[in-house]
C-alpha positions in Angstrom: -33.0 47.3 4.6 -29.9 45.5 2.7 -29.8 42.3 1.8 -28.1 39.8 3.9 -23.9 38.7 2.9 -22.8 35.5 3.0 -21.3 36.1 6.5 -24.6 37.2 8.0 -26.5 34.0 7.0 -24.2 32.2 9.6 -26.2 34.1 12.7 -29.3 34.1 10.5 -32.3 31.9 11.5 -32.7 28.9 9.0 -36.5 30.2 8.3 -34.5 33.8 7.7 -32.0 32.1 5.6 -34.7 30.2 3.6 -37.0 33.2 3.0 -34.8 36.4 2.1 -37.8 38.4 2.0 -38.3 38.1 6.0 -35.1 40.0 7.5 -36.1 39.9 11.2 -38.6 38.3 13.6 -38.4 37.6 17.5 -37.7 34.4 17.4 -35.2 34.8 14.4 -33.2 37.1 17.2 -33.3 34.5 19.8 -31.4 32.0 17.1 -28.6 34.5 16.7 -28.7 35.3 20.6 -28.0 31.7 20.4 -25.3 31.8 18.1 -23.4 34.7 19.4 -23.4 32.9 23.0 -21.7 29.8 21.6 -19.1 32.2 20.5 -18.5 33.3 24.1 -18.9 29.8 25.6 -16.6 28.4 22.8 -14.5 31.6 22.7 -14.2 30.8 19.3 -16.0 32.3 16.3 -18.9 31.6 14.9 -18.8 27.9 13.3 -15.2 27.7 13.9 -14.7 27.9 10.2 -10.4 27.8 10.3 -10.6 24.5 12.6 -13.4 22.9 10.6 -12.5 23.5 7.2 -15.5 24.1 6.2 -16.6 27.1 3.5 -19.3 29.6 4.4 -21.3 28.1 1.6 -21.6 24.8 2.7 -22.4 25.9 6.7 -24.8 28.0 5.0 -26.4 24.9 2.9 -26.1 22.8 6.1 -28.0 25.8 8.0 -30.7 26.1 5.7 -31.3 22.4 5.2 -32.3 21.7 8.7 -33.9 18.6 9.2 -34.7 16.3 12.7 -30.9 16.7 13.8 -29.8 20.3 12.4 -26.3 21.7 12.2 -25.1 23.9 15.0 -22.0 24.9 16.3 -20.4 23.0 18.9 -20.3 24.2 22.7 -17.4 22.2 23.4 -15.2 23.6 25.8 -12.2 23.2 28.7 -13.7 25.8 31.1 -15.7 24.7 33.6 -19.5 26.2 32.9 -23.1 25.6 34.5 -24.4 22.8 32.3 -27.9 24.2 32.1 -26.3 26.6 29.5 -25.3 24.5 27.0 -29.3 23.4 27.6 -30.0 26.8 27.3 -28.5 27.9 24.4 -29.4 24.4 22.0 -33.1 25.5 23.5 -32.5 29.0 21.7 -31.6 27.7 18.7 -34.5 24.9 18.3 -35.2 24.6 14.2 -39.3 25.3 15.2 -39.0 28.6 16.0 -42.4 28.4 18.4 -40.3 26.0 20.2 -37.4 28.9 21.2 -38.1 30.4 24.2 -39.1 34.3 24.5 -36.8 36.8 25.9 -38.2 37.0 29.1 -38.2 33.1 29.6 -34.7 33.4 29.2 -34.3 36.4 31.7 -35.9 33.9 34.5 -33.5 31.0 33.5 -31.1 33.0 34.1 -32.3 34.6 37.0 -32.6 31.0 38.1 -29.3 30.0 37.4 -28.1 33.2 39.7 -30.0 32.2 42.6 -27.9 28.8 42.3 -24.5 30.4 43.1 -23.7 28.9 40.1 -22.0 30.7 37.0 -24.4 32.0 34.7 -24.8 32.7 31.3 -24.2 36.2 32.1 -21.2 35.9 34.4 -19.8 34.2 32.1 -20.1 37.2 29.8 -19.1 39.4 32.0 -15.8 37.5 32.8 -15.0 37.1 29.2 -15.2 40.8 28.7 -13.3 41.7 32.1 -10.5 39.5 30.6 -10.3 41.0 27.2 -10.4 44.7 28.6 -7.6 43.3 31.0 -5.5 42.2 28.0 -6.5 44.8 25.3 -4.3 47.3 26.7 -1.0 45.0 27.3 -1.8 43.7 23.8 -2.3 47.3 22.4 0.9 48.6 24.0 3.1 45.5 22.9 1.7 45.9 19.4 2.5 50.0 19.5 6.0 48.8 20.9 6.2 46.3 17.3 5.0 48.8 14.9 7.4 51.9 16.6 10.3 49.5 15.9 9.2 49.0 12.5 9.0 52.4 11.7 12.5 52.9 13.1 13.9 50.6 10.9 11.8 51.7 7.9 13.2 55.2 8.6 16.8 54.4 8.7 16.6 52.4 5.5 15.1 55.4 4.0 17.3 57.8 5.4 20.3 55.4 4.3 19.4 56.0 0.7 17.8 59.9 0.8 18.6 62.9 3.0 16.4 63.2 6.0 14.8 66.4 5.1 14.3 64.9 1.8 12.7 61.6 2.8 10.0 63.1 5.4 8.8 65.8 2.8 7.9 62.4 0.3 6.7 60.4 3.5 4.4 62.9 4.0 3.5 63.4 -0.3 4.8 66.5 -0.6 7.6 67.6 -3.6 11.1 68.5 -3.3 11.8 71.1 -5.3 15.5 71.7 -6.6 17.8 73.2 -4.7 20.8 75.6 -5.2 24.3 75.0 -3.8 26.9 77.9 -4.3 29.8 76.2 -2.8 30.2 72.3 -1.6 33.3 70.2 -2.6 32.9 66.9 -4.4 34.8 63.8 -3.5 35.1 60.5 -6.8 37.1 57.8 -6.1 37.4 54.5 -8.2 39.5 51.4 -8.4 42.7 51.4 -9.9 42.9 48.7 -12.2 39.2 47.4 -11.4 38.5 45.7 -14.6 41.4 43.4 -14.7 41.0 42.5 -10.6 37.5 41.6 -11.6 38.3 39.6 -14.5 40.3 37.0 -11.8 36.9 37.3 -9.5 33.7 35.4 -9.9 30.7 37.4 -9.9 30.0 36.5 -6.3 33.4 37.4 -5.4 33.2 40.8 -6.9 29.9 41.6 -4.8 32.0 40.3 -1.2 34.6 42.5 -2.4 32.8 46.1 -3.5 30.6 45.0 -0.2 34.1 44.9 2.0 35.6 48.2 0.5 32.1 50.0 0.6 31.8 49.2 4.7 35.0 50.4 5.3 34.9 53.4 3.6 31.0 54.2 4.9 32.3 53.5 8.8 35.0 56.5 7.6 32.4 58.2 5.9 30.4 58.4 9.4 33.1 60.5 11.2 32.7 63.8 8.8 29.8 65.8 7.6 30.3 63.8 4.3 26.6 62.8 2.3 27.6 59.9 0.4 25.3 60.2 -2.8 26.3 57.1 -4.9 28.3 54.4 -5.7 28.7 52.9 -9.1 30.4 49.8 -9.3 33.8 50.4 -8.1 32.8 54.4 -8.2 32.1 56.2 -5.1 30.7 60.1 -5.2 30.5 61.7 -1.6 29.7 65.5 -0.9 29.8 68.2 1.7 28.1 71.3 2.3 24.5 69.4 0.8 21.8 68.7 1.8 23.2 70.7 5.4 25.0 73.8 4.6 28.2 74.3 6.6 29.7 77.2 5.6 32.9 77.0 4.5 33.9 73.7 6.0 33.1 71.3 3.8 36.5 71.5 1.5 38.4 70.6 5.0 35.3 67.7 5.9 36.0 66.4 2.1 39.6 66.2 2.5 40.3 64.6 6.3 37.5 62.2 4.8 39.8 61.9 1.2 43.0 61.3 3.9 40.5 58.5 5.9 40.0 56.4 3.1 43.6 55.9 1.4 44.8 55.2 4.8 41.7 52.8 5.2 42.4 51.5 2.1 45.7 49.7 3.2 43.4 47.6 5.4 41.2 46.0 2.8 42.4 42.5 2.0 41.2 40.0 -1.2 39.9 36.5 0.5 40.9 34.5 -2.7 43.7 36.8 -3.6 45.6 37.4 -0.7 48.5 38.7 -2.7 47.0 41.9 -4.1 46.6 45.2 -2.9 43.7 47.5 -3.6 44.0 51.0 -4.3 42.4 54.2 -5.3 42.3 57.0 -7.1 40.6 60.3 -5.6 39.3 63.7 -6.9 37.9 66.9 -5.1 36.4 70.0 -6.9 34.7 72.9 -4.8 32.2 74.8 -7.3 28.2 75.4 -6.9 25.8 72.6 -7.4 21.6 71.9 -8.0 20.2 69.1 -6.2 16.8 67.2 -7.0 15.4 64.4 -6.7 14.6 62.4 -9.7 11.8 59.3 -10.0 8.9 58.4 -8.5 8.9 54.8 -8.6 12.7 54.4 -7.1 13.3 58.1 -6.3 17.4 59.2 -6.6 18.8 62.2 -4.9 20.9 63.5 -7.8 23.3 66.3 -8.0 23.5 68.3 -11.2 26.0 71.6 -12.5 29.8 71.4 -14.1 31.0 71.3 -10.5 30.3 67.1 -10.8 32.0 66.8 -14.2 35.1 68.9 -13.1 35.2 66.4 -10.2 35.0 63.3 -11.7 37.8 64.8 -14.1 40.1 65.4 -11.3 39.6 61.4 -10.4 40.0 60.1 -13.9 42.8 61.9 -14.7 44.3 60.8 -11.0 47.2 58.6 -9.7 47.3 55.7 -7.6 47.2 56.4 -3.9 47.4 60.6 -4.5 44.5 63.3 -4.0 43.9 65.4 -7.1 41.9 68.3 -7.1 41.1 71.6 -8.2 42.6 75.5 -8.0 39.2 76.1 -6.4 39.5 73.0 -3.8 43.6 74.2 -3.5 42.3 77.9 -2.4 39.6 76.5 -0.4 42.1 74.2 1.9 45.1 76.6 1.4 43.0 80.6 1.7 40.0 80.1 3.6 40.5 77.2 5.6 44.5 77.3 6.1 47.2 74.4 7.2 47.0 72.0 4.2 50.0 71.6 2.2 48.9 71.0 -1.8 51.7 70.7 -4.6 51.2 71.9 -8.3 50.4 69.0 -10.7 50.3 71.2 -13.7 47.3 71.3 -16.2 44.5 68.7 -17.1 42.4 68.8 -20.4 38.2 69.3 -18.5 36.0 68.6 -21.4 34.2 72.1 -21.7 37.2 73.9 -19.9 40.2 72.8 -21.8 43.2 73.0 -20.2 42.9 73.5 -16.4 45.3 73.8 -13.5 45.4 71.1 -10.9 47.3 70.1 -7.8 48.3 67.4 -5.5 47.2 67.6 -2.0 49.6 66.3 0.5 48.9 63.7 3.0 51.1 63.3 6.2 52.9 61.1 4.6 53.6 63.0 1.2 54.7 66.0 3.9 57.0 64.2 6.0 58.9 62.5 3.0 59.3 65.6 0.9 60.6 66.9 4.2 63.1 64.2 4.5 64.6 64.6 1.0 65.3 68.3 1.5 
């Protein structure tokens, strides 16, 4: 038989807890019959540690100790109970053990206590445990209730900063292994001039403002099958067509998105400079991408190929307020998809590609004045 812990001593007889080589004797059992009954009397738990500030080392001492007026636990309580069972109980847990009664001295006082009318030991029992089954399952369900909304708002973080196919293949340990994209179009947008605003900006003010442009683009973001991957100080990298293939609609997706935003854009306001105006510069690039997700501690969903170089290119080498993109995107929106209006910018040097044709995608705006002028 093991050895008693610490926290068994405290239902342990003293001569148990003075004499480890003894680990059970009838009268022993009758103590800790005792004990456990204060706990339901009390309904508190044994000793009342919390309340009393007391260590289990020192209850144990104070156990072991004994003496004409030993420590017990108290039987204090609000409810109305027979007060033969406090009598009862302090009889159970005499120091002389030949002084406890037997078992079936106790089964007659509490037959006698029955016969009364009286609440017994027993009834008492039985009351405690009809009230915690009552309340187990309201407590059980409002507890299930807590920890579903939890997990609801754990998922959403998650799924805020990984795909969802992505984040419940880790959730449930397994890898995600990289993944091919023939054709998705790419969407990089920066700041104009973002170095200089932030220079007039304190650091605080440059969070509030990246915070105000970021929400307005992500409730734009929302309305098309856009993935936003990253943002990068004033940067922002979107996608469509990953991680959900959708045929050949994610060029158009990219580009309603692309015409969202510099319209949105004219909406952003400075607090502490109310004078200035923020704008943008945007390029798209359709081309084939790999996808995987990179770390384990703080795991990224990256994207990897030419196609991301090309399209930060087509940003970079931008203008204010004007959507630059690619001969690919330009067939995409122009061939396949059909109804956009693009205008030849000429070429670009592409580190890797040289010299490469670009163009100027038209908003409403751009359409309607070039028609004007003619």
């Amino acid at each position: 038989m093991e050895p008693k812990t610490r926290e068994d001593l405290l239902w342990t007889a003293p001569e148990l807890a003075r004499d480890p080589t003894i680990h059970s004797t009838k009268e022993g059992d009758i103590y800790s019959f005792a004990i456990i009954c204060s706990e339901i009397i009390t309904k508190t738990q044994a000793w009342d540690l919390e309340n009393a500030n007391l260590e289990i080392d020192e209850v144990v001492y104070s156990i072991k100790k004994g003496g004409h007026n030993p420590f017990r636990p108290s039987l204090d309580t609000d409810e109305e109970i027979n007060p033969s069972l406090p009598l009862l109980v302090r009889d159970c847990w005499n120091e002389k053990p030949d002084q406890r009664p037997n078992i079936d001295q106790i089964k007659n006082i509490v037959k006698g206590l029955n016969q009364t009318g009286n609440t017994n030991l027993m009834d008492h029992v039985f009351s405690v445990l009809e009230a915690y089954a009552a309340n187990l399952e309201d407590d059980v369900q409002s507890r299930m209730k807590e920890l579903t909304e939890e997990k609801k708002r754990s998922d959403a973080l998650l799924y805020r900063m990984l795909p969802k196919q992505v984040a419940d293949r880790l959730k449930l340990g397994q890898g995600v292994e990289p993944e091919t994209f023939d054709s998705v179009t790419l969407f990089f947008s920066d700041v104009v001039s973002f170095t200089t605003l932030a220079s007039r900006c304190t650091p605080l003010q440059v969070v509030n403002l990246l915070n105000n442009l970021y929400t307005t683009f992500d409730a734009i973001i929302e309305q098309h099958d856009v993935y936003k991957v990253e943002t990068i100080g004033d940067g922002y990298l979107c996608v469509s067509g990953l991680p959900k293939r959708n045929g050949n609609e994610h060029a158009k997706e990219v580009a309603e998105m692309a015409f969202g935003l510099l319209e949105g854009i004219k909406t952003v306001r400075i607090d502490h400079l109310p004078d200035e105006r923020i704008n943008i510069r945007v390029g798209l690039h359709t081309g084939p991408v790999v996808t995987g997700v990179v770390g384990v501690t703080m795991p990224r969903y990256c994207l990897f190929g030419d196609s991301v170089n090309t399209a930060s290119k087509m940003e970079s080498n931008g203008k204010p307020g004007r959507c630059h993109i690619s001969s690919e995107t330009m067939k995409f929106l122009t061939e396949v998809i059909g109804g956009y209006k693009t205008e030849l910018r000429g070429e670009v040097m592409v580190k890797g590609k040289g010299a490469v044709e670009t163009h100027w995608l038209l908003t409403a705006e751009e359409i309607a004045l070039r028609e004007n002028n003619q």
